[in-house]
N, CA, C and O atoms as a Maestro MAE file, in Angstrom:
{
 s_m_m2io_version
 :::
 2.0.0
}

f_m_ct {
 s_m_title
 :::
 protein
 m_atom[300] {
  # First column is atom index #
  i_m_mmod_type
  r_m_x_coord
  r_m_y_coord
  r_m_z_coord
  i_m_residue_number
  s_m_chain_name
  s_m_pdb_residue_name
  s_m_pdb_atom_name
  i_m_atomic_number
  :::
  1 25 7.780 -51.845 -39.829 1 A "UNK " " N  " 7
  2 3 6.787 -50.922 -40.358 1 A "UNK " " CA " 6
  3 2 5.514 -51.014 -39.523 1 A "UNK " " C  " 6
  4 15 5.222 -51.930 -38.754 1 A "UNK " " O  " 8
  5 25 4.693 -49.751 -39.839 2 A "UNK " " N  " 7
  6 3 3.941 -49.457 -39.031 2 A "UNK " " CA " 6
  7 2 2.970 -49.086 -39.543 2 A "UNK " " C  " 6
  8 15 3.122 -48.428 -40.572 2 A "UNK " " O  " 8
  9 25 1.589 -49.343 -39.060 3 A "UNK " " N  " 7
  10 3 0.274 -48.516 -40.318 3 A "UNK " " CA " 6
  11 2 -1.037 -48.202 -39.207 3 A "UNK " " C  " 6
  12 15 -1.302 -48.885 -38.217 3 A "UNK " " O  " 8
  13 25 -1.697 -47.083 -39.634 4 A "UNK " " N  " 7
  14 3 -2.807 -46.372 -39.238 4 A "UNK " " CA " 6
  15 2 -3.464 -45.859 -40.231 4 A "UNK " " C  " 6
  16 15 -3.005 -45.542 -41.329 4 A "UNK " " O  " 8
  17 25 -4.867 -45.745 -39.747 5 A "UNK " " N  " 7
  18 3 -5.708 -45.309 -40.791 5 A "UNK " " CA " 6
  19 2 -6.053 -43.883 -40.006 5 A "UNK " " C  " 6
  20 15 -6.458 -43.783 -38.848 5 A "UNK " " O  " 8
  21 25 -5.762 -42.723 -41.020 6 A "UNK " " N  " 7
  22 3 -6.401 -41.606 -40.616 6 A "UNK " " CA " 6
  23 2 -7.098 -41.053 -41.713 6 A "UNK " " C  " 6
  24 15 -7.164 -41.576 -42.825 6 A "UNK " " O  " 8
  25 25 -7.844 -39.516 -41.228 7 A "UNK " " N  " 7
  26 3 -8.831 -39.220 -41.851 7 A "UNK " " CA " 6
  27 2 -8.087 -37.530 -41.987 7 A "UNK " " C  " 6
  28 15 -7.483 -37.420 -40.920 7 A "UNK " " O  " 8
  29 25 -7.947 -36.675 -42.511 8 A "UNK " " N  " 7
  30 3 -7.167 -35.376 -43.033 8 A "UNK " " CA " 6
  31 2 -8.419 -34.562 -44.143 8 A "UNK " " C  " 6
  32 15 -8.087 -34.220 -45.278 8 A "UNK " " O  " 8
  33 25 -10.171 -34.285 -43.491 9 A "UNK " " N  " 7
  34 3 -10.687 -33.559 -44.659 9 A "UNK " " CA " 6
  35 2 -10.763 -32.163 -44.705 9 A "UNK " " C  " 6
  36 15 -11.469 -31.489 -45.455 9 A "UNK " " O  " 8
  37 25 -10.023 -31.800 -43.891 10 A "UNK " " N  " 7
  38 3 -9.797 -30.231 -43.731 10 A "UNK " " CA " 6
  39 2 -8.335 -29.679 -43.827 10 A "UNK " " C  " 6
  40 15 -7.319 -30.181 -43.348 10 A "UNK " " O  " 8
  41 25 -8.459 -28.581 -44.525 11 A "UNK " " N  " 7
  42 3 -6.306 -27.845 -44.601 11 A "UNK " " CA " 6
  43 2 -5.832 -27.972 -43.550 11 A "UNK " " C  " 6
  44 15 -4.746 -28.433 -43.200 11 A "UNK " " O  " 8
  45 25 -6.998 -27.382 -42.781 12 A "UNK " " N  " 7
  46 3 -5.484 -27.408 -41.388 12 A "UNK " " CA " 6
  47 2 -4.865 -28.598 -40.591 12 A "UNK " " C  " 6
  48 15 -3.746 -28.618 -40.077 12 A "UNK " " O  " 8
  49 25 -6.023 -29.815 -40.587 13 A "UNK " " N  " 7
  50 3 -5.532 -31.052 -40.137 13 A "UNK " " CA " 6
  51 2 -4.104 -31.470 -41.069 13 A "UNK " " C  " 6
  52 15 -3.118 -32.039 -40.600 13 A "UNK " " O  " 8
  53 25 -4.284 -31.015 -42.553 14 A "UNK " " N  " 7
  54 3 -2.985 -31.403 -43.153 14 A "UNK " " CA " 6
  55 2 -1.780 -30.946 -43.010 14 A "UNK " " C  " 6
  56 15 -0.690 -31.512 -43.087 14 A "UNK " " O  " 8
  57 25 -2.271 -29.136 -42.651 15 A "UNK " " N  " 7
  58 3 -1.025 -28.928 -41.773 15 A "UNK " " CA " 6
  59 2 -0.418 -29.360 -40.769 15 A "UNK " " C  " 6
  60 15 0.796 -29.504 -40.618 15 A "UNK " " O  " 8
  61 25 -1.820 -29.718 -39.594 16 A "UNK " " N  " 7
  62 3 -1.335 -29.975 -38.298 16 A "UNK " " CA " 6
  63 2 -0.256 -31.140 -38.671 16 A "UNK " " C  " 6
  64 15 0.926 -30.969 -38.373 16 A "UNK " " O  " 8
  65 25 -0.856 -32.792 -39.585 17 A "UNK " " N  " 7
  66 3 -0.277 -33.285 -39.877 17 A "UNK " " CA " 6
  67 2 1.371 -33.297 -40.324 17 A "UNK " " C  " 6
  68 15 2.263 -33.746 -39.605 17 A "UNK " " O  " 8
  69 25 1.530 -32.820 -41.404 18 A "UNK " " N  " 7
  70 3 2.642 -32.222 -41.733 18 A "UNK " " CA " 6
  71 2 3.670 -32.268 -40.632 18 A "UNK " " C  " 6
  72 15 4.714 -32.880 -40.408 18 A "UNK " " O  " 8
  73 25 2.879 -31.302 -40.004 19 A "UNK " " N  " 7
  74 3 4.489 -30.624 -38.973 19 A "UNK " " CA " 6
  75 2 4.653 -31.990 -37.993 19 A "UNK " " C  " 6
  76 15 5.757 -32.178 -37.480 19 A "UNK " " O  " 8
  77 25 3.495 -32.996 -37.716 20 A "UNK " " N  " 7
  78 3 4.010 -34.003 -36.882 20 A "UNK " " CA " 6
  79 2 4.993 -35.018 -37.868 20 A "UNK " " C  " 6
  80 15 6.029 -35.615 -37.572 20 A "UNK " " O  " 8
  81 25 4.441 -34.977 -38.807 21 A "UNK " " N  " 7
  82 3 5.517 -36.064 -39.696 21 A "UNK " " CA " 6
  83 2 6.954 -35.226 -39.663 21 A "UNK " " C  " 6
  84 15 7.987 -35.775 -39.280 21 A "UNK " " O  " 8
  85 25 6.921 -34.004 -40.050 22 A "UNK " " N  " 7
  86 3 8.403 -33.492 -39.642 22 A "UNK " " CA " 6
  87 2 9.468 -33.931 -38.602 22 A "UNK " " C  " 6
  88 15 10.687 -33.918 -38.775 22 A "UNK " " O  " 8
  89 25 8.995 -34.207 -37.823 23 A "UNK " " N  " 7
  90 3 9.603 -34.255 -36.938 23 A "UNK " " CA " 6
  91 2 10.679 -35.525 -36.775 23 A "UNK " " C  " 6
  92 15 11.765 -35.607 -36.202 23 A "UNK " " O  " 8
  93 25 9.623 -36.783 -37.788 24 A "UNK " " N  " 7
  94 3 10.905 -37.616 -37.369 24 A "UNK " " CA " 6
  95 2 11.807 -37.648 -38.503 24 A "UNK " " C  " 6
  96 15 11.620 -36.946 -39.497 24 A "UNK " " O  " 8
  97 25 13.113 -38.717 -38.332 25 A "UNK " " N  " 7
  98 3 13.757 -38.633 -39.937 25 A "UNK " " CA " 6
  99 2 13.738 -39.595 -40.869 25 A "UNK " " C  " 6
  100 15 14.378 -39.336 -41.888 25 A "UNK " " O  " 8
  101 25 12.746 -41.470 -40.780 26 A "UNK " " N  " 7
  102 3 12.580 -42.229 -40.880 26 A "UNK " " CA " 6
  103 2 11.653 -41.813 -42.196 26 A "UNK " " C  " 6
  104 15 11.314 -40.666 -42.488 26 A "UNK " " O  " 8
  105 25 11.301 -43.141 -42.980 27 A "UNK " " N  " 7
  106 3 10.351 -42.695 -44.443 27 A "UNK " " CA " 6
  107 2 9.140 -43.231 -43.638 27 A "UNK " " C  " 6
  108 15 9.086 -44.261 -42.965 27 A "UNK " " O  " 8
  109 25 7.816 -41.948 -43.941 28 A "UNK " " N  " 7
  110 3 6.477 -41.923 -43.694 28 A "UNK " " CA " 6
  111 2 5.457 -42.151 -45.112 28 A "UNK " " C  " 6
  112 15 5.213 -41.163 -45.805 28 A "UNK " " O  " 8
  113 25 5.136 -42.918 -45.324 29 A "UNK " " N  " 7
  114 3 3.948 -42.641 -46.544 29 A "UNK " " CA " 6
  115 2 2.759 -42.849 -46.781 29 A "UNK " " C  " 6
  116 15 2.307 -43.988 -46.662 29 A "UNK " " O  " 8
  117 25 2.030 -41.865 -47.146 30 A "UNK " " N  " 7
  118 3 0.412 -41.976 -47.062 30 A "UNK " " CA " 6
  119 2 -0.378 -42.868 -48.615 30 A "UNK " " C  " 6
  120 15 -0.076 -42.729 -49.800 30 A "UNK " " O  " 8
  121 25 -1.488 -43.801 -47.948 31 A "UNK " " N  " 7
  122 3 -1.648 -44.588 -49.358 31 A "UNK " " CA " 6
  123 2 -3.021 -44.654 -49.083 31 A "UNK " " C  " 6
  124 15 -3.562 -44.888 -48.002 31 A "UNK " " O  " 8
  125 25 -3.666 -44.360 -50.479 32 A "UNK " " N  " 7
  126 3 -4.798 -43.788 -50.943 32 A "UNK " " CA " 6
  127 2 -5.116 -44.201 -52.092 32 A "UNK " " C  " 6
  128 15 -4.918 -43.592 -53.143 32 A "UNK " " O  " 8
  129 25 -5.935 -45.897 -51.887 33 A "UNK " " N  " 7
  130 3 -6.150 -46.526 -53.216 33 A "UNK " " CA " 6
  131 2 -4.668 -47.237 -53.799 33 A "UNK " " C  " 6
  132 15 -3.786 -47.915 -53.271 33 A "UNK " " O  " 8
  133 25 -4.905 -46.702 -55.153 34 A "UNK " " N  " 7
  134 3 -3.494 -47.321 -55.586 34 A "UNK " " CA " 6
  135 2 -2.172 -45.605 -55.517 34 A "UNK " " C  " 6
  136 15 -1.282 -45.367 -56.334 34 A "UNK " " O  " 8
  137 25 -2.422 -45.044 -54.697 35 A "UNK " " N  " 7
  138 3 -1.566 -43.717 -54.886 35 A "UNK " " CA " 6
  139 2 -1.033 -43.775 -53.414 35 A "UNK " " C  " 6
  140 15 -1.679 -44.004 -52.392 35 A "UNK " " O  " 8
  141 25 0.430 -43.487 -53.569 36 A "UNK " " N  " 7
  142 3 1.533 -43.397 -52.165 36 A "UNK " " CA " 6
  143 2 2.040 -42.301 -52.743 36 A "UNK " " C  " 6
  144 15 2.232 -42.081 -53.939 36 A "UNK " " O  " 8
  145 25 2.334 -41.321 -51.373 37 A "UNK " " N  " 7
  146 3 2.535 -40.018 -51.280 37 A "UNK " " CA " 6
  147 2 3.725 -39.832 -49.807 37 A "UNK " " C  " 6
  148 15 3.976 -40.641 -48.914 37 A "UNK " " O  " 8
  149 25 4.129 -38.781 -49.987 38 A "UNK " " N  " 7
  150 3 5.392 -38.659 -48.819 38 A "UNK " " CA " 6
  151 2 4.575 -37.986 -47.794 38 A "UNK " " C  " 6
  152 15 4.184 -36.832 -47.973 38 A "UNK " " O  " 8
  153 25 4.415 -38.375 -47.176 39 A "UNK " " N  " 7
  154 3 3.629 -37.994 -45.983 39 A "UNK " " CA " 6
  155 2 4.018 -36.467 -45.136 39 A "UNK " " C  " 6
  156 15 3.202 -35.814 -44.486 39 A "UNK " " O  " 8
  157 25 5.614 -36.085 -45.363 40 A "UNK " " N  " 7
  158 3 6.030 -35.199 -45.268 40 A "UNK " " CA " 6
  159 2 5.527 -33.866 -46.428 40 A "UNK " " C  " 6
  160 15 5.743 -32.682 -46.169 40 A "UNK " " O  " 8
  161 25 4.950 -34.259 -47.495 41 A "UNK " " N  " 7
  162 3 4.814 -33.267 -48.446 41 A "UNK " " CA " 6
  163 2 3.529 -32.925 -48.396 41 A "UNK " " C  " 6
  164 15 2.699 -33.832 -48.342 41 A "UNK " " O  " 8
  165 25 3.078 -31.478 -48.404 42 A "UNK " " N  " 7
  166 3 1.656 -30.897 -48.275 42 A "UNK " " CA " 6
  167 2 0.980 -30.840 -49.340 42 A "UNK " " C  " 6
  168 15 -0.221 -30.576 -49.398 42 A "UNK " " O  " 8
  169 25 2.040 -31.198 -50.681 43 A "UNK " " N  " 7
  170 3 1.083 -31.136 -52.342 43 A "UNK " " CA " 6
  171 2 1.117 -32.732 -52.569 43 A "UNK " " C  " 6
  172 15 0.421 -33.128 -53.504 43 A "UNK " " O  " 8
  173 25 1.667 -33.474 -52.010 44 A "UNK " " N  " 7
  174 3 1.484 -34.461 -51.875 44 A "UNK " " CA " 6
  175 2 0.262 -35.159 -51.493 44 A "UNK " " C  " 6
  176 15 -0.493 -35.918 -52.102 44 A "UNK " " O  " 8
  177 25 0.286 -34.653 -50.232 45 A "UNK " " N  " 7
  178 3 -1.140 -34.998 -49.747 45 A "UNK " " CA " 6
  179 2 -2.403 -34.312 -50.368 45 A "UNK " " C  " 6
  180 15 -3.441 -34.911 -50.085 45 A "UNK " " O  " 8
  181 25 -2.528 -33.431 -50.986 46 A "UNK " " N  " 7
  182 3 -3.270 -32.550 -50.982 46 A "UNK " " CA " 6
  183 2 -3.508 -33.215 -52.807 46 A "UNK " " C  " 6
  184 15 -4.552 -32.868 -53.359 46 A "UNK " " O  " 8
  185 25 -2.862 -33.807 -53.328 47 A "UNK " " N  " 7
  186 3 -3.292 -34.573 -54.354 47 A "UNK " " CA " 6
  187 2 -4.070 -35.797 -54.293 47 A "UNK " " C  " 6
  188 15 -4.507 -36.234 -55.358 47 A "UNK " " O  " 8
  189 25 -4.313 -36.419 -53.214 48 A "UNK " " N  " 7
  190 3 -4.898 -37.244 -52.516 48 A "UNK " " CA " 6
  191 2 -6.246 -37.173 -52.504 48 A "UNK " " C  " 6
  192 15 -6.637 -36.009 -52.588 48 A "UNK " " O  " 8
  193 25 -7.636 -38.481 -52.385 49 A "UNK " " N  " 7
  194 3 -8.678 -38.384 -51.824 49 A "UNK " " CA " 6
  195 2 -9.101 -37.864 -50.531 49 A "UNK " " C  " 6
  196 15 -9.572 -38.610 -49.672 49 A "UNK " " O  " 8
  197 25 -8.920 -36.370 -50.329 50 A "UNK " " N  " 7
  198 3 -8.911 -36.493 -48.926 50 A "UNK " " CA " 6
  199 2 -10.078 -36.385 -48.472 50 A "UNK " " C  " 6
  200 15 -10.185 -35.682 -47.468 50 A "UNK " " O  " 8
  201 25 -11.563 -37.139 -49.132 51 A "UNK " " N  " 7
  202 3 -12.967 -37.611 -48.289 51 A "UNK " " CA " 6
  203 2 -12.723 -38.806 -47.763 51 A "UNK " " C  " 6
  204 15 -13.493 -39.226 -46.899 51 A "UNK " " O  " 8
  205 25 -11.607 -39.585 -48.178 52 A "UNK " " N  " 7
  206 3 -11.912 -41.408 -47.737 52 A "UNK " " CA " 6
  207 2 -10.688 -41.051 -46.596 52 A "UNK " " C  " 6
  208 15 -9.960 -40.060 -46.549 52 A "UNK " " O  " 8
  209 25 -10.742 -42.177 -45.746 53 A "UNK " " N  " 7
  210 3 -10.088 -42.662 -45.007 53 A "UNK " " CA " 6
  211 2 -8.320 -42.903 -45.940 53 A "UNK " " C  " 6
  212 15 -8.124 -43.177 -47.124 53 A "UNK " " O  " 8
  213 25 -7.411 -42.685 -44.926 54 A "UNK " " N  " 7
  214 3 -6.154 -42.673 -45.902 54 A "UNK " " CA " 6
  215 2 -4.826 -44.002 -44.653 54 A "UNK " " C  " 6
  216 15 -5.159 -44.273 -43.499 54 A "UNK " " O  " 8
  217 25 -4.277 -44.230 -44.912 55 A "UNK " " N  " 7
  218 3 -3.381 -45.203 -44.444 55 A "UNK " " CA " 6
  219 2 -1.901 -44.987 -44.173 55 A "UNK " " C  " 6
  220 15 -1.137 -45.317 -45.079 55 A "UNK " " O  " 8
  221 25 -1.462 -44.557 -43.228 56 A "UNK " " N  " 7
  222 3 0.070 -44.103 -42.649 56 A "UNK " " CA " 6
  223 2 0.689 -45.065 -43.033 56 A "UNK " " C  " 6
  224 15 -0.054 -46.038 -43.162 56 A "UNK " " O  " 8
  225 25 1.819 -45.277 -43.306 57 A "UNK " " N  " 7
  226 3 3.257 -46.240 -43.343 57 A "UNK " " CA " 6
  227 2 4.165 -45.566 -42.363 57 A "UNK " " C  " 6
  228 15 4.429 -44.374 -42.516 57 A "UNK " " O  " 8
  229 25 4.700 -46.309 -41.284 58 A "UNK " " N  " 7
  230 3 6.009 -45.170 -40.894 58 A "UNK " " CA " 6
  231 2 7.104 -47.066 -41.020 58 A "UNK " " C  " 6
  232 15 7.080 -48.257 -40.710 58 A "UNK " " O  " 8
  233 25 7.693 -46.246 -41.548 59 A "UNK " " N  " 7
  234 3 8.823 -47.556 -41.807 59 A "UNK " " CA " 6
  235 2 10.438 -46.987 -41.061 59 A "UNK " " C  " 6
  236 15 11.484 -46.438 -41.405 59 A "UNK " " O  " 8
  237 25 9.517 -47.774 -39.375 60 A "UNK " " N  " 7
  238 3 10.823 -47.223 -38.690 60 A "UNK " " CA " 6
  239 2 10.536 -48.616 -37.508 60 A "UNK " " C  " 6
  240 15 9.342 -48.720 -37.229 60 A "UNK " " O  " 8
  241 25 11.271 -49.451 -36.947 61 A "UNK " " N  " 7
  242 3 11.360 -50.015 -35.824 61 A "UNK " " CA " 6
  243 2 10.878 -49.066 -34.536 61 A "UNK " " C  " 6
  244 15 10.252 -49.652 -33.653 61 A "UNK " " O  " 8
  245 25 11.124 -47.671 -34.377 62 A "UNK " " N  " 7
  246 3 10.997 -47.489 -33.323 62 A "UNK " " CA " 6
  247 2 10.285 -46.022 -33.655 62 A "UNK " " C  " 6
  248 15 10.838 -44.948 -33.894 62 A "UNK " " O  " 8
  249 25 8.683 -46.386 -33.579 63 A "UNK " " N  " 7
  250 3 8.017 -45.089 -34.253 63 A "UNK " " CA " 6
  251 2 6.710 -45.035 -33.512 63 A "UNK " " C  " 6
  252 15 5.861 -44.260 -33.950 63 A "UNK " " O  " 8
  253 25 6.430 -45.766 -32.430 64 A "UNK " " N  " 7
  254 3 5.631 -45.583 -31.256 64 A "UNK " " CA " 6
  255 2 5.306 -44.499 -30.916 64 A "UNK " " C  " 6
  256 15 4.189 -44.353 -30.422 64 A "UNK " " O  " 8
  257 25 6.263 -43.294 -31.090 65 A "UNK " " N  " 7
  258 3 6.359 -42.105 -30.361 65 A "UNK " " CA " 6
  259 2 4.898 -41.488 -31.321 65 A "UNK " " C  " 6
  260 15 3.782 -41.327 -30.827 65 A "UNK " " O  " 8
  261 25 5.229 -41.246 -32.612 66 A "UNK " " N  " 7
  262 3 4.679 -41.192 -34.096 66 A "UNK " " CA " 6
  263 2 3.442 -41.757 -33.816 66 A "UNK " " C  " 6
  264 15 2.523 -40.939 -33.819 66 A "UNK " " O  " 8
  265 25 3.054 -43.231 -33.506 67 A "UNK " " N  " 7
  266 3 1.991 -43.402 -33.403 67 A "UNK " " CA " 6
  267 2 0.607 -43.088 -32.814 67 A "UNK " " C  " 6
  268 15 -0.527 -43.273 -33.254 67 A "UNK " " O  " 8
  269 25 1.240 -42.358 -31.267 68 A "UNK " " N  " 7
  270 3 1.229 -41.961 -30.123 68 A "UNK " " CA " 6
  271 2 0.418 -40.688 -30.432 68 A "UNK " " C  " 6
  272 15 -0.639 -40.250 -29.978 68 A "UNK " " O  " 8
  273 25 1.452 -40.165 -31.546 69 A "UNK " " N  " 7
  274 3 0.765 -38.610 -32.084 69 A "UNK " " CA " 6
  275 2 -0.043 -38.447 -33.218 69 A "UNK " " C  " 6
  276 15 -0.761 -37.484 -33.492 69 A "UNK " " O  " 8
  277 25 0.116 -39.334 -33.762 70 A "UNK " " N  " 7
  278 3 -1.252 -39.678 -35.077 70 A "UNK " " CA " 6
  279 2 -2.821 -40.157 -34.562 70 A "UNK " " C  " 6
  280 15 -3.839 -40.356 -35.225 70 A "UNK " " O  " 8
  281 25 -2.572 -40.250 -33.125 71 A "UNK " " N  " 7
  282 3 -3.902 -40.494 -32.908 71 A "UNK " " CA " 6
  283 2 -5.061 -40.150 -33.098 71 A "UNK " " C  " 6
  284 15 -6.097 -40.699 -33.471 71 A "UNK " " O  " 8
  285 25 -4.610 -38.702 -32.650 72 A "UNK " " N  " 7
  286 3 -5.449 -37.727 -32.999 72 A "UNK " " CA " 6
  287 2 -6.266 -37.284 -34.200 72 A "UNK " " C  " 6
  288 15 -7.210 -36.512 -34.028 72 A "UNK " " O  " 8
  289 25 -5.926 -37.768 -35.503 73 A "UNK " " N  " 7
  290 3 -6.421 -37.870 -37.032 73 A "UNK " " CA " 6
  291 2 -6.999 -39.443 -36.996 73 A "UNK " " C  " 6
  292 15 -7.449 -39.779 -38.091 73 A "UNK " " O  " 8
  293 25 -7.053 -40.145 -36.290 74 A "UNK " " N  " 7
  294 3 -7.437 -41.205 -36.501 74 A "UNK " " CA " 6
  295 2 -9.156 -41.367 -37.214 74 A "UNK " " C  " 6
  296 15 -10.205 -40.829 -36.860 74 A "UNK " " O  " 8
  297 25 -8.847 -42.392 -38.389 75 A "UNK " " N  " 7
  298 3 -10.372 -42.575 -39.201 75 A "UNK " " CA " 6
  299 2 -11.311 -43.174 -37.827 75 A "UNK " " C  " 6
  300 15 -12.503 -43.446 -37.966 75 A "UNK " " O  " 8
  :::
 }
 m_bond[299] {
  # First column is bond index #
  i_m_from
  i_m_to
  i_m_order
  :::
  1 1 2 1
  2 2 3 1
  3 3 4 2
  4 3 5 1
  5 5 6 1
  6 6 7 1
  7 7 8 2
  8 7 9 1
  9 9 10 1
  10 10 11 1
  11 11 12 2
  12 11 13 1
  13 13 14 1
  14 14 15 1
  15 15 16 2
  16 15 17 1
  17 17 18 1
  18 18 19 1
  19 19 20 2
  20 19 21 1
  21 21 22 1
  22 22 23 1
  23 23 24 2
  24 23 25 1
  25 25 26 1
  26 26 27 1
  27 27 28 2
  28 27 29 1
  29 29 30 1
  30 30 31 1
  31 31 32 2
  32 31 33 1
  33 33 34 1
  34 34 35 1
  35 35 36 2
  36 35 37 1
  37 37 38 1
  38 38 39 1
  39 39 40 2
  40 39 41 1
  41 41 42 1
  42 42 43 1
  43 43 44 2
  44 43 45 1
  45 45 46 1
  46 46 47 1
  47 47 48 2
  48 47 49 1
  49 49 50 1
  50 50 51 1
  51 51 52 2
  52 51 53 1
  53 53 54 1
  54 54 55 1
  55 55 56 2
  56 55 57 1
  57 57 58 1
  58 58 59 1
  59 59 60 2
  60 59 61 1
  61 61 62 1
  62 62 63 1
  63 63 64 2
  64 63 65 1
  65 65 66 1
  66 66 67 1
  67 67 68 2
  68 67 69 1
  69 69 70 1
  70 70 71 1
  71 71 72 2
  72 71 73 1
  73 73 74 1
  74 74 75 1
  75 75 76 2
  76 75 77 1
  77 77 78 1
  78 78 79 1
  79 79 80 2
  80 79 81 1
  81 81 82 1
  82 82 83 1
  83 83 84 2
  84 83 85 1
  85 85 86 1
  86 86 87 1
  87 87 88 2
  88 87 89 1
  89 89 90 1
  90 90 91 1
  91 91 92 2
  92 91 93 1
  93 93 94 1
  94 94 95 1
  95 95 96 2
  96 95 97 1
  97 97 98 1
  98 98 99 1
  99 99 100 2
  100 99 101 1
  101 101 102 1
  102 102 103 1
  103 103 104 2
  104 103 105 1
  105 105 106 1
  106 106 107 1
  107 107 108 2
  108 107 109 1
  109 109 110 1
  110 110 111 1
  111 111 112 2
  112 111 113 1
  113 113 114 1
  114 114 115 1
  115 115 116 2
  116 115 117 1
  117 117 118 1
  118 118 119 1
  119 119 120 2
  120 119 121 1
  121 121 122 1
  122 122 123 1
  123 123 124 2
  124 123 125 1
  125 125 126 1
  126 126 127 1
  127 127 128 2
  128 127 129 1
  129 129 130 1
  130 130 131 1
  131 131 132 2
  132 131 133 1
  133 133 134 1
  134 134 135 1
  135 135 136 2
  136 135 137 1
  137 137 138 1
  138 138 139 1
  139 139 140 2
  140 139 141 1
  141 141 142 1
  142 142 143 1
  143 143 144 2
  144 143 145 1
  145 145 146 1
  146 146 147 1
  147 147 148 2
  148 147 149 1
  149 149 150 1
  150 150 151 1
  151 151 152 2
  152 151 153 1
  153 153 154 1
  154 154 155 1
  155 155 156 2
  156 155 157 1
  157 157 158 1
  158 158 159 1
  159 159 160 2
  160 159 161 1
  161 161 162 1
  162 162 163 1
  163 163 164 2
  164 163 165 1
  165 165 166 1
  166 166 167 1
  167 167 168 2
  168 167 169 1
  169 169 170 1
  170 170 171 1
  171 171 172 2
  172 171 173 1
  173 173 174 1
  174 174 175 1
  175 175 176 2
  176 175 177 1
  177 177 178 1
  178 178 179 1
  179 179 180 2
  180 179 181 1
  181 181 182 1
  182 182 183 1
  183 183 184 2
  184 183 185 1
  185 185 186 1
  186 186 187 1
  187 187 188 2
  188 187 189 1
  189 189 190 1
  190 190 191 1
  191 191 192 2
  192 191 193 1
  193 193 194 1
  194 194 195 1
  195 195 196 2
  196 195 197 1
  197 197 198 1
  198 198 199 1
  199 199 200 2
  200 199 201 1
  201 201 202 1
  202 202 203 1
  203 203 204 2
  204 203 205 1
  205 205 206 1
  206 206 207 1
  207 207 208 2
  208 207 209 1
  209 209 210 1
  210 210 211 1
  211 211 212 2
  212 211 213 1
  213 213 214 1
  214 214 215 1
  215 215 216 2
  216 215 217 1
  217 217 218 1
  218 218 219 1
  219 219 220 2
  220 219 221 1
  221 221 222 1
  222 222 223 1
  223 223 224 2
  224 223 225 1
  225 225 226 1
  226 226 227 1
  227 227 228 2
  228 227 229 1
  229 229 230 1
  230 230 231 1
  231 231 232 2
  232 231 233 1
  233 233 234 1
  234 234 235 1
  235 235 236 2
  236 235 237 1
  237 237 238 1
  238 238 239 1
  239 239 240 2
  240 239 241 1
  241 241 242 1
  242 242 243 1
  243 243 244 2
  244 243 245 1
  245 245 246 1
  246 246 247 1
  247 247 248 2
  248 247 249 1
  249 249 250 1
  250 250 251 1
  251 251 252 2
  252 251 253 1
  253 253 254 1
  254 254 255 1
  255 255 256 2
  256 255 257 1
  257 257 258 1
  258 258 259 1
  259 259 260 2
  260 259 261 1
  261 261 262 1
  262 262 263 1
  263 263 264 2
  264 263 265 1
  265 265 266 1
  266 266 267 1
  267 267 268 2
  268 267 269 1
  269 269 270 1
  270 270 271 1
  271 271 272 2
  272 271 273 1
  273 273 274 1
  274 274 275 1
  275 275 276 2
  276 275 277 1
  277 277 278 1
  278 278 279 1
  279 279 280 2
  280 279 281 1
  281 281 282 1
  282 282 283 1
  283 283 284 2
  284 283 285 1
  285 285 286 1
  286 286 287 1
  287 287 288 2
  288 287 289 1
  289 289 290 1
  290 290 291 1
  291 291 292 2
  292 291 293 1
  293 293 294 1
  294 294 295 1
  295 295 296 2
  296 295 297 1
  297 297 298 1
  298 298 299 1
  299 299 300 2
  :::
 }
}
């Protein structure tokens, strides 16, 4: 497993988001306080604090690629 802190306070970053988590097929989850969310889901996230800083999970051995591309939202 794998963790980053990003920041998502605008729709479209959650989209942009979204479609990068699509991509892989491994479990992603976003955690926000005491609340975990599928990182793949847009009402998911969107139930979320999205003023604070939020925390990736990618629970994959080989998810570098993923990390690589989450940079970009980084808190």
């Amino acid at each position: 497993m794998k963790s980053i802190k990003i920041s998502l306070e605008m729709a479209q970053r959650v989209k942009e988001f979204v479609n990068v988590t699509q991509d892989y097929p491994f479990e992603i989850l976003l955690k926000s306080g005491r609340y975990v969310v599928d990182a793949k889901s847009i009402l998911g996230i969107f139930s979320l604090d999205l003023s604070k800083p939020i925390v990736v999970e990618a629970y994959s051995d080989d998810c570098d690629d993923l990390m690589e591309r989450l940079k970009k939202f980084e808190a």
